[in-house]
C-alpha positions as CSV (number, residue, x, y, z in Angstrom):
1,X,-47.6,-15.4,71.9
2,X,-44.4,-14.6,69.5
3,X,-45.5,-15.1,65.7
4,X,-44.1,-17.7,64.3
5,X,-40.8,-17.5,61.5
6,X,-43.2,-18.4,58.6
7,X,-45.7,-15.5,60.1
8,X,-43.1,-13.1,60.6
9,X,-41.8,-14.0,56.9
10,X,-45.7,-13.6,55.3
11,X,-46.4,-10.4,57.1
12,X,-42.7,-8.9,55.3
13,X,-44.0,-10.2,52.1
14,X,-48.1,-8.4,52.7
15,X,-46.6,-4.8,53.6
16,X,-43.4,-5.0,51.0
17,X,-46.2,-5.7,48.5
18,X,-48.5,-3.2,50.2
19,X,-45.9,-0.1,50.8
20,X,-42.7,-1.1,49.1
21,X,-43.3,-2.6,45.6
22,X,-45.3,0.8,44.5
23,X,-41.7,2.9,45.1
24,X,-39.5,0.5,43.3
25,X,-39.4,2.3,40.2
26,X,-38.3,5.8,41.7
27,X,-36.3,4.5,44.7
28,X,-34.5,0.7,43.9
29,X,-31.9,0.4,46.2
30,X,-32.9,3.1,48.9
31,X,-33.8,1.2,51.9
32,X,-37.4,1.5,53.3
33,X,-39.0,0.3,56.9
34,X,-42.0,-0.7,57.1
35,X,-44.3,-0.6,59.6
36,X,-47.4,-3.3,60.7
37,X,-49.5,0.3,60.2
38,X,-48.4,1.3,57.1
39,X,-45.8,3.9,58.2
40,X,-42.3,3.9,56.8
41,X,-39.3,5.6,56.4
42,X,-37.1,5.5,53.1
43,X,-33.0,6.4,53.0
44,X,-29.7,5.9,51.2
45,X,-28.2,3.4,54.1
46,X,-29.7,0.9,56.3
47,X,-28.0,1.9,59.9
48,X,-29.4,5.6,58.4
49,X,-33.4,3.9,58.0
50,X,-33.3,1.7,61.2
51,X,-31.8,4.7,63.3
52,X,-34.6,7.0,62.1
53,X,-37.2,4.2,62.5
54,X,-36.5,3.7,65.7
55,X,-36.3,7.3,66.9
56,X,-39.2,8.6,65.7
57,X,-42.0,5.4,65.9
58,X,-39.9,2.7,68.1
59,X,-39.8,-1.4,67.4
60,X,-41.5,-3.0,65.2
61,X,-40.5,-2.6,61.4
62,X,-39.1,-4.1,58.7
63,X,-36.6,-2.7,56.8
64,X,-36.4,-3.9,53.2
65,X,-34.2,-2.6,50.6
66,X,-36.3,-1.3,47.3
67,X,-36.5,-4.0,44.9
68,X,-34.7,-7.0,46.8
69,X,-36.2,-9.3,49.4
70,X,-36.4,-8.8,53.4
71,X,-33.3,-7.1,55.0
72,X,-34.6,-7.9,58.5
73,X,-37.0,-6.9,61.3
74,X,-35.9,-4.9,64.5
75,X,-38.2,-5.5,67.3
């Protein structure tokens, strides 16, 4: 069963709290994704993140950048 918007949405807020709040202060503005495990990749541009997310641990994250709300999820 898909997860639901409002789902999707909490789970961004749990591992951005989790994963991505603790790096604000040395990386604000980098862009970081997270995965549902707690792996995550941080870089200078987004295409640069989701490319490297997605070659090296496949769908499934969500990229965020440092400091500012959701970006979006790539499944």
């Amino acid at each position: 069963m898909a997860a639901s918007s409002q789902q999707l949405m909490d789970q961004a807020d749990r591992l951005y709290e989790q994963y991505g709040k603790p790096l604000e202060q040395e990386h604000w503005g980098e862009y970081i994704a997270i995965f549902p495990d707690g792996r995550f990749l941080l870089g200078q541009g987004r295409l640069e993140v989701l490319d490297q997310a997605l070659a090296q641990f496949g769908p499934g994250s969500f990229l965020f950048k440092v400091g500012e709300k959701v970006v979006g999820r790539w499944r």
